[in-house]
C-alpha positions in Angstrom: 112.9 101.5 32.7 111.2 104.1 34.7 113.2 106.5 37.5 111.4 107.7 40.4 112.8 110.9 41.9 113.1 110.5 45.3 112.2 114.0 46.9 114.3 116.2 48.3 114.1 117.7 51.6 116.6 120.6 53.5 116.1 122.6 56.5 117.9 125.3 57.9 116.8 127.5 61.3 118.7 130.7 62.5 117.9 131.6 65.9 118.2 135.7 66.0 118.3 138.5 68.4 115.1 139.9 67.1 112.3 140.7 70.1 109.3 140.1 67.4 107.9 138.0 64.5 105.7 140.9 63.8 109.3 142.6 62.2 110.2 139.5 60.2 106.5 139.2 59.0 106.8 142.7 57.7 109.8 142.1 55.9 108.5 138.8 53.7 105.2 140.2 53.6 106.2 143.1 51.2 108.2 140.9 48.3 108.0 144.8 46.5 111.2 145.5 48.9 112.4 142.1 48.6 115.2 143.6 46.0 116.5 146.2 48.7 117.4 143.3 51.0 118.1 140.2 49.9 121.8 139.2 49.0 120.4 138.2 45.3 119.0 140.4 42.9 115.3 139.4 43.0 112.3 140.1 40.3 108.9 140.8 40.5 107.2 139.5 37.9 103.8 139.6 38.7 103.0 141.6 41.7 99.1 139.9 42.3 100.0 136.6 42.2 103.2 137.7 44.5 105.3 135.9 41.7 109.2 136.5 42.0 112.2 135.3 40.3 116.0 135.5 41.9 119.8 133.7 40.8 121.1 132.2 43.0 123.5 131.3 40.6 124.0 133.3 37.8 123.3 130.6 35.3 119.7 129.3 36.7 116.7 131.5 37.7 114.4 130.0 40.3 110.8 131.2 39.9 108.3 131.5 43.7 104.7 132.2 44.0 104.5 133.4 47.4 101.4 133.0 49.8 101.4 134.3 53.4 99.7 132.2 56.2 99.9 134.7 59.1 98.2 132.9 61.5 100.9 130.2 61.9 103.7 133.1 61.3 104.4 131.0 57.8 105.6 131.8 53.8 105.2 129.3 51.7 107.0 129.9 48.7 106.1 127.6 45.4 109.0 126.7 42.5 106.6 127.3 39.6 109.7 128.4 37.1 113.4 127.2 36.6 115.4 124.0 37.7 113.0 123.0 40.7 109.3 122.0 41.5 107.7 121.7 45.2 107.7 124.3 47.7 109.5 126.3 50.6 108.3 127.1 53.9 109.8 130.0 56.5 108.6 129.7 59.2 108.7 131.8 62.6 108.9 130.9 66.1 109.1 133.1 69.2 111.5 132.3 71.7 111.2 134.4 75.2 113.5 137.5 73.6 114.5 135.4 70.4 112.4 134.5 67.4 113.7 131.2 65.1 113.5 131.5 61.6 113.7 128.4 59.3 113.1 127.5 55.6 112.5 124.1 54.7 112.4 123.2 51.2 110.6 119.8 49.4 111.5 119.7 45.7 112.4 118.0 42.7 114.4 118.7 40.0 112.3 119.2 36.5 114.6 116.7 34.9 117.1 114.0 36.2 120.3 116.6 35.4 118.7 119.2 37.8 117.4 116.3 40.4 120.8 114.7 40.4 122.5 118.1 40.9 120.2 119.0 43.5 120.3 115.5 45.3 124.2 116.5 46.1 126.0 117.3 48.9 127.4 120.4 47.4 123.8 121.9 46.6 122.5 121.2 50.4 125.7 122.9 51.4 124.9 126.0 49.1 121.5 125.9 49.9 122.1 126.6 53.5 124.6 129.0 53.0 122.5 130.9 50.7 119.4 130.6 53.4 121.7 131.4 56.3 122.7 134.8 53.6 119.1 135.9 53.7 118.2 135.8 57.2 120.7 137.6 58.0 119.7 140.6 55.1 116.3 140.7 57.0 116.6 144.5 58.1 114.5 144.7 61.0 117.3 142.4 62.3 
């Protein structure tokens, strides 16, 4: 019998006191400095296909291939490497003095261990938290 993985799909959006996307841009455009800001220690592995690799657990190392779509103020960020396989988004909105930042995720786990885990409750909760983490480590903020 056959098991078809559902995907699975979290959002999280920060609203922040920051007057312009252009800052926030800056900051994900240069993954290079992504080690002096984010909470986790993050990798670059290969700098021209913008390839990084981070723990957010010490145990399991997530691997992203990060494109930059400036005009819609997006990064999309592709699980090539550890637990996970689909794709992030951030995503940048101005609003009059504020600018919303949001990450949505569509993934699956690489086997049914990793899919279960990562269908839980505890992993969505996690999962925002750690989001929530980096937004706020964005330093032009």
């Amino acid at each position: 019998m056959m098991f078809k993985k559902k995907s699975i799909e979290i959002k999280v959006s920060k609203e922040t006191e920051c007057l312009s996307i252009e800052k926030i841009r800056q900051a994900f455009n240069n993954i290079q400095e992504y080690s002096n800001w984010w909470p986790v220690p993050v990798r670059v592995v290969d700098p021209e296909k913008n390839y990084i690799q981070f723990a957010p657990v010490f145990f399991i190392k997530i691997g992203w291939e990060v494109t930059y779509e400036s005009s819609v103020n997006a990064v999309h960020c592709e699980y090539i490497n550890g637990p996970l396989r689909g794709y992030g988004n951030w995503t940048f909105e101005q609003k009059e003095n504020k600018v919303i930042i949001s990450y949505r995720i569509k993934v699956l786990g690489n086997n049914l261990f990793y899919h279960f885990l990562a269908s839980t409750f505890i992993f969505k909760i996690k999962h925002i938290h750690d989001i929530k983490k980096i937004i706020r480590s964005i330093p032009q903020l």
